[in-house]
N, C-alpha and C positions, 0 to 999 in steps of 0.2 A: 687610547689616550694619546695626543699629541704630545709633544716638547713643551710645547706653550702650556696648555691645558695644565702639564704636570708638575710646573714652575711655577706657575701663580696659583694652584690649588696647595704645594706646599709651601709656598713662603705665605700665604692669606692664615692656612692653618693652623703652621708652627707659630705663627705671632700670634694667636689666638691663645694656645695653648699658653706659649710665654710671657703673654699679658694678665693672663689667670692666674697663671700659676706661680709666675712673681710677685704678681697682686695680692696674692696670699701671704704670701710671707713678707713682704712691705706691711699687710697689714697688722701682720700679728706682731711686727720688729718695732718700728717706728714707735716715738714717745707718743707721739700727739693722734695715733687713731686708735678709732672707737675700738678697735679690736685688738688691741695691745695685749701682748699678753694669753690669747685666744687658747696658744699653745700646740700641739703636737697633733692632737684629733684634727681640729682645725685644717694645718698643713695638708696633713694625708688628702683627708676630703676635697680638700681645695683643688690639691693636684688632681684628683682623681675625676671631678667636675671637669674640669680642666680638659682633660683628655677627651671626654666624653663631648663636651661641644664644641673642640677643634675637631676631631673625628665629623660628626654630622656635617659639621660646615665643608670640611674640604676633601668629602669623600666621591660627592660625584665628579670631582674635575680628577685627584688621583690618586684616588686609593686611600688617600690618611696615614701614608709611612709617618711622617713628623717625626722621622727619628732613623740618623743615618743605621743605626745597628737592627732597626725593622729591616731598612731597605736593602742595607747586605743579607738580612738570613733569608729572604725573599729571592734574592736574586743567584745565591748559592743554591736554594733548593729548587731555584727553575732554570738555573743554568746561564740565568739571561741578563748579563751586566748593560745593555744597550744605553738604559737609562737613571742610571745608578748615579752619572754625576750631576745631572739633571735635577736630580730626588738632593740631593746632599746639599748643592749650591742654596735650591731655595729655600731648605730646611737652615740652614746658616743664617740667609740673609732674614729668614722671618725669624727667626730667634733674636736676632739684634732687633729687628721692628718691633717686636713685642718688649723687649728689654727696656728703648727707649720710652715706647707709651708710660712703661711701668714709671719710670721717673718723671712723663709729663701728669700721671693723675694724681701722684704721689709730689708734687715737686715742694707744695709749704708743709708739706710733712720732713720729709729730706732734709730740707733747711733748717727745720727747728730741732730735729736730731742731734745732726753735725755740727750745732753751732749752742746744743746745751751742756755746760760744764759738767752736768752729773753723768752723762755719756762720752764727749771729748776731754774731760779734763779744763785745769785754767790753761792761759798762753802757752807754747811751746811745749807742751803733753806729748803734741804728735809726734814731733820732731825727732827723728832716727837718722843718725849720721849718714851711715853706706848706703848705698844703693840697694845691693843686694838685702837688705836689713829691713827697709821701706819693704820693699817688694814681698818678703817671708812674714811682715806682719800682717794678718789680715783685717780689713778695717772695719770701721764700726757696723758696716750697712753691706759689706759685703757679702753676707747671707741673703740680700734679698735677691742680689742676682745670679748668683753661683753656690755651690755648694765647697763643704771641707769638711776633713776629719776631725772627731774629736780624739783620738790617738793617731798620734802621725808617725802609722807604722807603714811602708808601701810596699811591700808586698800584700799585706792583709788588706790596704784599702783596695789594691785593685782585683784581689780575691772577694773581699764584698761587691765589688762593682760589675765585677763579671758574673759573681753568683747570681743579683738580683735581675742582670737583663737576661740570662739564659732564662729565668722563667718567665720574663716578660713576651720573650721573642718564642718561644717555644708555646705560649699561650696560643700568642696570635697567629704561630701557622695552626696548629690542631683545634682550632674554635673560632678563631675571629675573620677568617679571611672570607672573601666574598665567594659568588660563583668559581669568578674568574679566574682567583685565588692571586689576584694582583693589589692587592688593597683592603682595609678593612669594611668591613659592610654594616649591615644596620645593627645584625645582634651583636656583632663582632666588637661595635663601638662600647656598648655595654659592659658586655664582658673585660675587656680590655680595662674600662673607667674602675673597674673593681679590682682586677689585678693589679693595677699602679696601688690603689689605696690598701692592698694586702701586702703590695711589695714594702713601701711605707711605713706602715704600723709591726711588720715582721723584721724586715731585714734595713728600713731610713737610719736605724740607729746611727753607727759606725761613722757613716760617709756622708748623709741625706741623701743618699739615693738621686745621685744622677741619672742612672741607666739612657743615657740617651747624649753622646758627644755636644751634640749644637745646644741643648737644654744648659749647657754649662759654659763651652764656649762663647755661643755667641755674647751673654750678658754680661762673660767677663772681660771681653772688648769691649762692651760698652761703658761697663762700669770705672775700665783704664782710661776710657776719652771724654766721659763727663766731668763736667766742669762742678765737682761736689765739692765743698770745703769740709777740711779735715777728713776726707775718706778713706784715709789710709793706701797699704796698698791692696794690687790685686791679689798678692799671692802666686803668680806663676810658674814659681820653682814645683805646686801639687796639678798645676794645671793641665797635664797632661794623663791623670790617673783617671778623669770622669771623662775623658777621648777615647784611650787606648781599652780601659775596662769593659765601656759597653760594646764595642768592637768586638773582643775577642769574645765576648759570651754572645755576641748575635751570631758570629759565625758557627760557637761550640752548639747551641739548639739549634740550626738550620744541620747540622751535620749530625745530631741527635736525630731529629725530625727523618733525616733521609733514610737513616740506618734501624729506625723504629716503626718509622708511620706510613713511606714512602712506596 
């Protein structure tokens, strides 16, 4: 797989994945769609589709990481960091492509959200003096892009958050990886689509289950630069716990991996 080949196979992907998978929960959040309300089954599945037809799509060009803490436990258990920032960049920048579709399919949904009193409140609801104060409330809609605790305790959330991808990432090296063992493969995508939907319905509680840095980040850059009324803020004071968590559990199962399977 070239540079090229493995930057446009994961930013095509990850925005695939991101547009699903936010899609989902735009669908189930927002007042005004059909699936309001859908709930938690929903979600899971959603994402877990999700994974499964960004995988197919962007596995011949490289591999289907979509997700920086696949591509570190991949590349700690082959030794081989060559292309690692390659794999991360595109993964970033299709996580924001995919974020932004979210609000181009969703956009008169959005608006009728943000701009209905039984969700924003009357006039000036929003309005939070400090800065810092904006920034720690999370706003109405910002679950469709990112995720957060529902106890915001942080050692635990990023003890959840490392928990859920050490089984993600520990999945996909001992069953999902290809010949090559460079990327997910045909059953692998499978597999993989059902592990997210286990990791979800077992362990989504807590955090909603980021397991995957750019699945978090990127939307939540986008969700700071769209032009939403009354969207409160991003939250950036927890935004580093769905970065730093799936991290440290992609490295702990590729180090599991070498020390058990290897």
């Amino acid at each position: 797989m070239s540079s090229s080949d493995i930057f446009i196979g994961e930013t095509i992907g990850t925005a695939v994945l991101i547009l699903l998978g936010g899609g989902v929960c735009a669908a189930v959040t927002l007042k005004a769609s059909k699936a309001r309300n859908a709930g938690w089954l929903a979600i899971t599945f959603g994402w877990g589709f999700a994974v499964m037809t960004a995988v197919y799509i962007s596995a011949p060009l490289s591999g289907a990481h979509l997700n920086p803490a696949v591509t570190l436990g991949i590349a700690i258990k082959d030794d081989d960091w060559s292309n690692l920032l390659t794999y991360w960049s595109g993964q970033l920048l299709g996580a924001m492509i995919g974020a932004l579709l979210v609000w181009v399919a969703y956009y008169g949904q959005f608006l009728a959200h943000l701009t209905d009193r039984e969700i924003v409140g009357g006039p000036g609801a929003q309005d939070v003096k400090s800065v810092e104060a904006r920034e720690a409330k999370a706003g109405p809609v910002l679950g469709v892009f990112s995720t957060g605790p529902e106890v915001r305790v942080a050692w635990q959330n990023v003890a959840t958050e490392v928990i859920g991808t050490v089984v993600l990432v520990l999945a996909v090296l001992t069953q999902g990886l290809n010949d090559s063992g460079k990327g997910l493969g045909t059953l692998g995508a499978l597999i993989t689509a059902f592990v997210v939907v286990g990791i979800g319905l077992s362990l989504g509680g807590p955090t909603g289950y980021a397991i995957n840095p750019v699945r978090d980040l990127g939307p939540r850059i986008v969700h700071a630069l769209l032009p939403l009324p009354n969207k409160g803020g991003s939250d950036w004071s927890y935004a580093w716990v769905p970065v730093v968590g799936p991290l440290i559990g992609g490295a702990i199962a590729a180090g599991l991996y070498n020390v058990a399977f290897a």
